[in-house]
C-alpha positions as MATLAB code, in Angstrom:
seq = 'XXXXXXXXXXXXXXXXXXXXXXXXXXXXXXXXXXXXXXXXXXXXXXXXXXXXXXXXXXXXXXXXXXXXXXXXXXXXXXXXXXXXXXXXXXXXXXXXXXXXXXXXXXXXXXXXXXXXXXXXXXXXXXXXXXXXXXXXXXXXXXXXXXXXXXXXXXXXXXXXXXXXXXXXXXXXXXXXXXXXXXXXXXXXXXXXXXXXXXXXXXXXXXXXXXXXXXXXXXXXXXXXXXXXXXXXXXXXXXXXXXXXXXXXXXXXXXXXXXXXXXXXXXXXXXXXXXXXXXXXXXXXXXXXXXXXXXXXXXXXXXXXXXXXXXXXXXXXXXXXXXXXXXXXXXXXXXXXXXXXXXXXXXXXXXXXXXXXX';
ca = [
     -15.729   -0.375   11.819;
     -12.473    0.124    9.947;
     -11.635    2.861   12.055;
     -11.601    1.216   15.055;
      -9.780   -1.847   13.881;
      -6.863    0.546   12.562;
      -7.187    2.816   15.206;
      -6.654   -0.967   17.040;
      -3.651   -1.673   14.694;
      -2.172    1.878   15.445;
      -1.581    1.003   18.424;
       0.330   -2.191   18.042;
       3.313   -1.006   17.699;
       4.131   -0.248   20.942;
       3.056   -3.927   21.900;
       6.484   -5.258   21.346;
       8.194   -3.076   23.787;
       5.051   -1.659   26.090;
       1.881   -4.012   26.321;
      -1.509   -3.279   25.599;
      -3.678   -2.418   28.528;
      -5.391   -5.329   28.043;
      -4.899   -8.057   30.332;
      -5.989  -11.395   32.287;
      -6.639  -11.657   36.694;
      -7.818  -14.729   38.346;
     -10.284  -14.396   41.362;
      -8.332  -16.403   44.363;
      -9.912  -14.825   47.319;
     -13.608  -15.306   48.616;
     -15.105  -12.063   49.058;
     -17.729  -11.180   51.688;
     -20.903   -9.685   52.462;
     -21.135   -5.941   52.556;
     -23.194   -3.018   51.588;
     -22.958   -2.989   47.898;
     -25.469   -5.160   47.283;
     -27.950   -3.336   45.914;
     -30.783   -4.642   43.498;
     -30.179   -2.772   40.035;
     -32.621   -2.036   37.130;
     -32.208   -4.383   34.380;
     -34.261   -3.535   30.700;
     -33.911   -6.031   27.974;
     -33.648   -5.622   25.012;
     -36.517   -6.571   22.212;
     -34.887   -9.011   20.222;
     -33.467  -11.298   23.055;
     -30.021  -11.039   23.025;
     -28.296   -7.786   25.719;
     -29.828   -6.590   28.401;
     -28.790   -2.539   29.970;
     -28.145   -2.250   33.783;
     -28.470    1.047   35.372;
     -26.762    2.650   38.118;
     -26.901    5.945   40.206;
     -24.599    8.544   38.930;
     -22.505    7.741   41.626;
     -22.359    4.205   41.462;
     -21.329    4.148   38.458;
     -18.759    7.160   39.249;
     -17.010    4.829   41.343;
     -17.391    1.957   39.020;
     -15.469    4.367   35.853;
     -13.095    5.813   38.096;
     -12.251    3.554   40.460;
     -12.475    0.796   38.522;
     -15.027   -1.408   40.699;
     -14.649   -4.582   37.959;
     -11.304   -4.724   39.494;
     -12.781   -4.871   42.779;
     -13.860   -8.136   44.475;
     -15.864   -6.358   46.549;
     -18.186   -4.234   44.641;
     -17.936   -6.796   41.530;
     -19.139   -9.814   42.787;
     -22.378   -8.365   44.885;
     -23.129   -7.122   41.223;
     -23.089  -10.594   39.947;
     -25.065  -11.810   42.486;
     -27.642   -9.207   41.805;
     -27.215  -10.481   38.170;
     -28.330  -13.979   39.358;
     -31.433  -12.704   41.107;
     -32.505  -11.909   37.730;
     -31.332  -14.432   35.282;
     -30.943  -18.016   35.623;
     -27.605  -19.978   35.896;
     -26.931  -21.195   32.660;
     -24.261  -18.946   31.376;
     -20.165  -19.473   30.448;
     -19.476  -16.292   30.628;
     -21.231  -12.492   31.713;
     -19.869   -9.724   29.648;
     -20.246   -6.373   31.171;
     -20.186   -3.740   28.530;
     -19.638    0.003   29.206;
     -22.198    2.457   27.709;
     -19.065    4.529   26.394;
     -17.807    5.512   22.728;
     -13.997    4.563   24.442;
     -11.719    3.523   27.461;
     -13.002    5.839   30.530;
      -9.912    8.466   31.718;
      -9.400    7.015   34.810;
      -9.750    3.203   33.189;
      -6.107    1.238   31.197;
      -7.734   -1.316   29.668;
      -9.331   -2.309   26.434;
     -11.449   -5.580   28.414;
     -10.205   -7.771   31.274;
     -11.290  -11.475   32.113;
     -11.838  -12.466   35.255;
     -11.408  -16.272   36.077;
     -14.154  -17.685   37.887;
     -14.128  -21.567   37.279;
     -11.417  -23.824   35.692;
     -11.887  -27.524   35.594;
     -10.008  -28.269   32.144;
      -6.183  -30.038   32.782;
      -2.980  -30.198   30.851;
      -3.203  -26.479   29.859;
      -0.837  -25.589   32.329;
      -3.050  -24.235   35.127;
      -4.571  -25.363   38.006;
      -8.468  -26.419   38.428;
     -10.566  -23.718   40.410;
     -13.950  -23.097   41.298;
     -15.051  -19.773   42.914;
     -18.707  -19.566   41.224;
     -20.570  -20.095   44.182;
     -19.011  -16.699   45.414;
     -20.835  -15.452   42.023;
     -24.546  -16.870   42.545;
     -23.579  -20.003   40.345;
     -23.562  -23.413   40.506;
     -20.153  -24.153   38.768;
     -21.562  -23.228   34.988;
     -19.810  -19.861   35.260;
     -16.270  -19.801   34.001;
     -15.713  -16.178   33.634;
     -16.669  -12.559   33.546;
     -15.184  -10.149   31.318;
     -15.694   -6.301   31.314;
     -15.083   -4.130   27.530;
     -14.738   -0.888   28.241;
     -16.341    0.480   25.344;
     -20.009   -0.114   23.522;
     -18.397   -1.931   20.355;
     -15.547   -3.679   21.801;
     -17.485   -6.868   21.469;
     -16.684   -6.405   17.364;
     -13.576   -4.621   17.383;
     -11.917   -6.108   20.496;
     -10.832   -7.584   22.716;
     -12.996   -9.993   22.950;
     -11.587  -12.811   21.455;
      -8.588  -11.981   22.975;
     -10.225  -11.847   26.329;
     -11.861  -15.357   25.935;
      -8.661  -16.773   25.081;
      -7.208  -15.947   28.415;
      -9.714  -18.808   29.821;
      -7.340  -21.239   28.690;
      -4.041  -19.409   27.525;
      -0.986  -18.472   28.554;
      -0.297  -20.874   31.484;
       1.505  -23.233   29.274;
       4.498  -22.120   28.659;
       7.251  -19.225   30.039;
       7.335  -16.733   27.549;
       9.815  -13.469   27.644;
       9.302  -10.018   26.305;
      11.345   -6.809   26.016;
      10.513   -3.175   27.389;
      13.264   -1.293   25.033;
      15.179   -1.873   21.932;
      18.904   -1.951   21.475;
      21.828   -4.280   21.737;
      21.885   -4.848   25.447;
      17.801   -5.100   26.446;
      16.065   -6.607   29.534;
      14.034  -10.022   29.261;
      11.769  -10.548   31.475;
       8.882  -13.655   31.953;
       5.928  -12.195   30.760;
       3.075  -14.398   32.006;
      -0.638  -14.739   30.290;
       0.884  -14.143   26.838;
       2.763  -15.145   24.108;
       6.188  -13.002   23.655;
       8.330  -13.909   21.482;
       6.681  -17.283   20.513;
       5.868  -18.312   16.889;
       2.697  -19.960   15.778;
       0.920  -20.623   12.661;
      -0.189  -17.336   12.833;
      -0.235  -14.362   14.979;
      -1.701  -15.115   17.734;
      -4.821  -13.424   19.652;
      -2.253  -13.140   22.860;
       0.813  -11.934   20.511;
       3.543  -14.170   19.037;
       4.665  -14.596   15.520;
       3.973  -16.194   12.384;
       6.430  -18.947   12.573;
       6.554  -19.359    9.049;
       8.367  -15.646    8.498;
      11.001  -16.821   11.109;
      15.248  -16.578    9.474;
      17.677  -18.053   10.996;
      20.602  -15.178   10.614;
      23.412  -17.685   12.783;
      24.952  -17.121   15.999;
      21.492  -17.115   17.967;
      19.963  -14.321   15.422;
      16.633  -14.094   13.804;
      14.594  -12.467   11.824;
      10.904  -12.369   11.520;
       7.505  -10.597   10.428;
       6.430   -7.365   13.074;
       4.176   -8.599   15.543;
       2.897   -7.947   18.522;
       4.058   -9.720   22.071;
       0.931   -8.791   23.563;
      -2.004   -9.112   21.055;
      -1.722   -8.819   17.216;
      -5.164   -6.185   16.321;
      -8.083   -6.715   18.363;
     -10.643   -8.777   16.526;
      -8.329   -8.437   13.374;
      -6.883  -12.070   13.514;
      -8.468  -15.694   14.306;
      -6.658  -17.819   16.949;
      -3.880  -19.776   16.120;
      -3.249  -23.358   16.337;
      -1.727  -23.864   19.427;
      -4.681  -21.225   21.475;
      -7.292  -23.538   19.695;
      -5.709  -26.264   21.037;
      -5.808  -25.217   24.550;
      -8.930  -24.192   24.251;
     -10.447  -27.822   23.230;
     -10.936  -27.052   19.473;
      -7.969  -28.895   17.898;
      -6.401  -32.157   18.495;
      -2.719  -31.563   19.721;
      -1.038  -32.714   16.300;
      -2.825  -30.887   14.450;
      -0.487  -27.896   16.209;
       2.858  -27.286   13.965;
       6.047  -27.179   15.354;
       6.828  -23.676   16.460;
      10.015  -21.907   18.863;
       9.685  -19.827   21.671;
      12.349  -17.804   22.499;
      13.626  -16.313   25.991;
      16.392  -14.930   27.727;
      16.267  -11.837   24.628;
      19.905   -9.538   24.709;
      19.318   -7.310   21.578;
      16.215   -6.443   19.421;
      16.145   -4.368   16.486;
      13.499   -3.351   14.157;
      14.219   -2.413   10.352;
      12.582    0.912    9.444;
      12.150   -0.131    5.399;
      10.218   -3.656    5.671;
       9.457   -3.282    9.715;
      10.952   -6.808   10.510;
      12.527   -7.497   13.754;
      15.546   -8.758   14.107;
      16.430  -10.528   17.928;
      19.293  -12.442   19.705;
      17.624  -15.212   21.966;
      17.701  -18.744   23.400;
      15.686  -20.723   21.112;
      12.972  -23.893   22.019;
      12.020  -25.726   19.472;
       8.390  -27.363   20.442;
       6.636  -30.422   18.486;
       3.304  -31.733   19.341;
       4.843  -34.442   21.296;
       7.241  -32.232   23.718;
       3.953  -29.330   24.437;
       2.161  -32.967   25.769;
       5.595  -33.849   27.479;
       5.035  -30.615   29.053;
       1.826  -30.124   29.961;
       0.125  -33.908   30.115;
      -2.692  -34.903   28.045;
      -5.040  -32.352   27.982;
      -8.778  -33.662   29.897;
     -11.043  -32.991   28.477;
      -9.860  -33.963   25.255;
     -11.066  -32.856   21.808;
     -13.258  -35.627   21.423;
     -15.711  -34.439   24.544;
     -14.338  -30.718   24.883;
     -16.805  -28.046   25.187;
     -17.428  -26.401   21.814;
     -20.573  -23.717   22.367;
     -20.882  -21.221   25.423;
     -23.646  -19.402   26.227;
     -23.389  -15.968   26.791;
     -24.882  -13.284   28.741;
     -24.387   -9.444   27.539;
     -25.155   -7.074   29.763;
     -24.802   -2.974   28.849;
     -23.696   -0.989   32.098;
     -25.112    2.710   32.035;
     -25.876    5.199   34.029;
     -28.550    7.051   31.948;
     -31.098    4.536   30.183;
     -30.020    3.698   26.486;
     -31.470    5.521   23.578;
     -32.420    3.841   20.658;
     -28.934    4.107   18.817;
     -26.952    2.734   21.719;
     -29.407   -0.264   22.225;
     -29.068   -1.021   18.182;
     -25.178   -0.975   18.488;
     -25.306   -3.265   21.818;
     -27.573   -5.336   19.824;
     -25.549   -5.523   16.266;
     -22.795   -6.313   17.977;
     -24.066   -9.299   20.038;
     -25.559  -10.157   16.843;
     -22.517  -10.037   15.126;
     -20.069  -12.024   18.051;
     -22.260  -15.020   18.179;
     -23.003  -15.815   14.103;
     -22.186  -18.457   12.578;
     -20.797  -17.910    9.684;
     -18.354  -15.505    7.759;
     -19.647  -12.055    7.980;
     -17.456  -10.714    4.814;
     -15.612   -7.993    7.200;
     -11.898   -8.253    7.979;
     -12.811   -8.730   11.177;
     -13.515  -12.517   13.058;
     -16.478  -13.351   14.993;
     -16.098  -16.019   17.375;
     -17.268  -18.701   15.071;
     -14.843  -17.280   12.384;
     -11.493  -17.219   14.308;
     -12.063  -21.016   15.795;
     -12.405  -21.891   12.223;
     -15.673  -22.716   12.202;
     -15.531  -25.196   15.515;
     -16.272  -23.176   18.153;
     -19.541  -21.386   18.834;
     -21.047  -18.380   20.841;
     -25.209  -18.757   21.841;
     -25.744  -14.428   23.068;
     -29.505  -14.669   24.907;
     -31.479  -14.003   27.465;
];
């Protein structure tokens, strides 16, 4: 696995100035009956916890190439088909390619896929499109990974945070460096925001922040998209959001926008910024956002989880134990003694995955 998690950490930096192709949509549009709903073959797996569905060769041409997550039409017959099969007690679906890597015609890592939304005070509006879906309001999202591991290395966890971050607040990035760069909002992540650690959607450790005078800083590298896959846990202010920390128990942090110069030393790799700074305390993120309901007395704290492997050949033996592992390996509780963070792991222990079916 450390190859993928470096091959993961390779690639951040160019998160700074060009994102990951990783991102976050929200389903806003009903979606119709039509043709491709077609019953698929579904195999599960021995011990319980992924199951494999197979398409024609051309199906799943379309679904590679064309990308037919992204599409409302061919993705959400599928999940119906899915709830022919399985009963309505899931958080989230995970579709999981049957591929070593990204597809060629494919730009992302994983994508989430907003289904349901009835948490407030995260900065988003309440939604609920799962009847579209086949369910009964207990789906929140589906996510696609675009390669067989991706549940270990990631995004996962970076995915899963986008079910209740970045609305909050307006973050900026950069697309070049230089003394005279172009801000611009950049929506669904962090930016240039600190926390009390990197965050799973970017940001900096606010602790390595210098104040250099006349609106200049310094601080660690990071990434303003995501900060290594499955590499880091979430950070206070994600757990918040997502129900697993009572607001002061988030540390004041800054967030800066409106970015006119960014630099990045080639000896010790720190950036160095001009920007308009906010300063944010417990009290002004409520301010902002209202209380958040539910709270963390009565949040939700375990999801259940379906995995299901999308092929179009049937797995062999090797494929189904990787599927498997890494199912196993998402949902335990407990440290696993990698550098890597299970679900369990980066929510510090709160939070909780149940993979089965």
């Amino acid at each position: 696995m450390q190859c993928n998690i470096s091959f993961m950490k390779g690639l951040l930096h160019l998160s700074i100035i060009i994102p990951l192709l990783i991102w976050i949509a929200c389903d806003d549009n009903k979606v119709s009956d039509n043709d491709y709903n077609t019953l698929h073959e579904f195999v599960l797996h021995s011990n319980n916890r992924v199951s494999s569905l197979l398409m024609t060769e051309s199906e799943y041409d379309i679904w590679i190439n064309e990308d037919g997550f992204s599409d409302p039409s061919i993705r959400v017959p599928l999940v119906q088909d899915v709830y022919e099969r399985f009963e309505d007690k899931y958080d989230f679906i995970f579709f999981v390619l049957n591929e070593e890597s990204i597809p060629e015609n494919l730009y992302y890592y994983g994508k989430l896929i907003g289904v349901s939304n009835n948490v407030q005070g995260i900065g988003m509006n309440e939604y609920d499109y799962s009847p579209d879906y086949g369910s009964s309001g207990k789906l929140k999202a589906v996510m696609q990974l675009t390669g067989l591991e991706f549940l270990q290395t990631g995004p996962a966890l970076h995915e899963l945070a986008h079910q209740w971050a970045n609305y909050a607040l307006p973050t900026h990035n950069v697309n070049e460096l230089g003394m005279n760069v172009t801000s611009y909002p950049y929506w669904g992540h962090w930016g240039f925001t600190g926390g009390s650690s990197p965050g799973q959607l970017g940001g900096f450790n606010q602790s390595s922040l210098i104040e250099n005078g006349n609106s200049s800083y310094t601080v660690d590298y990071f990434g303003a998209f995501a900060n290594g896959g499955n590499g880091v846990p979430y950070n206070e202010l994600e757990l918040y959001l997502m129900g697993m920390l009572p607001i002061t128990s988030v540390s004041p942090f800054d967030m800066f926008t409106d970015i006119t110069s960014l630099a990045i030393d080639e000896s010790t790799y720190d950036l160095t910024f001009t920007a308009a700074r906010t300063t944010y305390t417990h009290s002004s993120l409520e301010d902002s956002l209202g209380s958040r309901i539910p709270s963390i007395d009565n949040s939700q704290k375990e999801f259940k989880l379906l995995v299901i492997i999308i092929t179009d050949t049937p797995l062999s033996d090797d494929e189904w134990n990787k599927a498997d592992a890494t199912a196993e390996w998402f949902s335990h509780k407990g440290d696993d003694g990698s550098n890597l963070y299970n679900f369990w792991e980066a929510t510090n222990g709160i939070g909780s995955i149940i993979i089965e079916n």
